[in-house]
C-alpha positions, 0 to 999 in steps of 0.5 A, spaced: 541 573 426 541 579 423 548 583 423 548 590 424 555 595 422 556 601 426 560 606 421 566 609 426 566 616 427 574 616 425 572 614 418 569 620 417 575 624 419 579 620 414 574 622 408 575 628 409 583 629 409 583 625 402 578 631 399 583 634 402 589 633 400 586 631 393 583 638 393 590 640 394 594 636 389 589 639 384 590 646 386 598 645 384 597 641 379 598 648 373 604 648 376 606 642 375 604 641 368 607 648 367 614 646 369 612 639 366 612 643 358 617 647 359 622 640 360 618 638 355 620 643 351 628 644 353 629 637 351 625 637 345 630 643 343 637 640 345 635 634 342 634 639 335 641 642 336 643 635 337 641 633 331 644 640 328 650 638 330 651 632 328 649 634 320 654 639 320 659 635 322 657 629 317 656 636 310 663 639 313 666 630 314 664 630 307 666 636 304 673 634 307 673 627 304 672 630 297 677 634 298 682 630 300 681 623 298 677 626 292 680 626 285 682 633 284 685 632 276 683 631 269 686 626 265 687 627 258 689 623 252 691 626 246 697 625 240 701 629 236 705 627 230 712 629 228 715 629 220 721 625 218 726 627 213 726 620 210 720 618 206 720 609 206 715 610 201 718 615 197 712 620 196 712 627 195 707 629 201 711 631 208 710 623 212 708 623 220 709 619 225 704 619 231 706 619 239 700 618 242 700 620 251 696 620 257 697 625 262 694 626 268 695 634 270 694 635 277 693 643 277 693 644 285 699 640 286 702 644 280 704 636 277 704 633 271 705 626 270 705 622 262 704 615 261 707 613 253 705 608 251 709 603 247 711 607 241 708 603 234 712 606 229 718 607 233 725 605 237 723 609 243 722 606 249 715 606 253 715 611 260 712 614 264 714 622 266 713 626 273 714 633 272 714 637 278 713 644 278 714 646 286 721 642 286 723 644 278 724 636 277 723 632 272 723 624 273 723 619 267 721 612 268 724 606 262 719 601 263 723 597 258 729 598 263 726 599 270 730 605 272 729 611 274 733 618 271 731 624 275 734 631 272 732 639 273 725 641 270 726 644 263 721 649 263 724 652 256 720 644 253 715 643 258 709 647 259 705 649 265 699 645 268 695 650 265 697 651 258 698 643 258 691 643 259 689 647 254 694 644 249 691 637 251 683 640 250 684 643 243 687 636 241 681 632 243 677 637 240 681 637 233 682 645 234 689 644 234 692 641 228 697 634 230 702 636 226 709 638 228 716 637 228 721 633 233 728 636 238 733 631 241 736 632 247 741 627 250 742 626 257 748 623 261 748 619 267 753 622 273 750 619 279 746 614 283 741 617 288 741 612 294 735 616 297 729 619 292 725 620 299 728 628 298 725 628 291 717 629 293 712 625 294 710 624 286 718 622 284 719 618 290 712 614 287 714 613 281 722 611 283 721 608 290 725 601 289 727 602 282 735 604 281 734 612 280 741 615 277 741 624 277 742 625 269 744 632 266 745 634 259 751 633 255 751 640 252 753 642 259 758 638 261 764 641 259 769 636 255 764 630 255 765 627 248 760 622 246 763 615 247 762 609 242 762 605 249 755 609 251 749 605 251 743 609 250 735 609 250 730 614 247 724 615 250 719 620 245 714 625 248 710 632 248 709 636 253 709 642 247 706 643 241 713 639 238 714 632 241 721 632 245 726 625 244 730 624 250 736 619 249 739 618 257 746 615 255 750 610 260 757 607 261 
């Protein structure tokens, strides 16, 4: 048997409408490729600005960071040595002891803040020292006692963040001779300080949880007689081209 197809005439008609819609889609097609690219592109730029602002905010970030959590001080050691009028050797050249510091002098805080070490060749005790220069306060701390002594900053002895930077660089590179002389100067408890919160954020550092006593000196309390009484310890420093002993007296 022999089978014959007939093609219907409306298939004809529906090859015809598909060319002509193809025809048609063809004709649009500049178009939308054209906006095709230009969305292309705006994202590709948003995506580069959104990169931009990312690295800005990491290089600013960064910047922050080193500024604030960064060390922004310089910490120096350095010795000074002092003559004595008794010579235990008897000998005709001058004798000199040593006071050896560590300090670490933070020129944008207007800080210095000294670490004595245990004293070698002397009785002096072992401290540390915060001299605020904003607050005119300086605060010593007995390692030896545990106590905390705070009295206005002496800037008559004590020299600025500046110059004590270039006293402690001339001695590290020996332009400086280490050799000089030694003051005393006493001072004398007159009070407790309940709260060194008031004192600034380095004292209060330095003193939070220890006994903290308001001293002054004894020269300038009027009628205040040295007493057999008194139990006394010195603390040895420099924070000048002379080195400083510090006797803190107490009832």
């Amino acid at each position: 048997m022999v089978k014959i197809a007939f093609q219907s005439p409306f298939a004809h008609k529906d090859e015809v409408k598909k060319e002509a819609a193809e025809a048609l889609v063809a004709d649009k097609d500049p178009e939308v490729a054209t906006h095709s690219h230009e969305s292309s592109s705006g994202r590709c730029l948003l995506t580069l600005l959104g990169v931009a602002f990312i690295l800005a905010g990491v290089v600013v970030g960064g910047a922050c960071i080193y500024k604030y959590f960064m060390p922004r001080h310089k910490v120096f050691h350095g010795q000074l040595c002092y003559g004595v009028e008794d010579n235990p050797d008897n000998a005709a050249e001058p004798y000199f002891l040593p006071i050896a510091e560590v300090a670490d002098i933070r020129e944008d805080d207007n800080i210095a803040i000294i670490d004595v070490p245990v004293p070698k060749f002397s009785d002096s005790d072992p401290a540390a020292i915060v001299h605020d220069f904003d607050r005119l306060l300086t605060a010593y701390l007995d390692l030896q006692l545990g106590n905390c002594y705070v009295i206005p900053l002496n800037t008559s002895i004590v020299m600025p963040p500046r110059n004590l930077i270039d006293l402690f660089a001339k001695l590290a590179t020996g332009s400086y001779l280490p050799q000089t002389y030694l003051i005393r100067e006493e001072m004398v408890v007159t009070e407790e300080i309940d709260n060194v919160s008031d004192l600034g954020i380095f004292i209060y550092q330095l003193c939070a949880g220890k006994e903290t006593f308001r001293l002054q000196r004894r020269d300038k309390i009027m009628g205040l007689q040295k007493r057999s009484a008194e139990k006394c310890n010195s603390i040895q420093h420099f924070e000048n081209k002379f080195v400083v002993e510090t006797r803190i007296c107490q009832q």
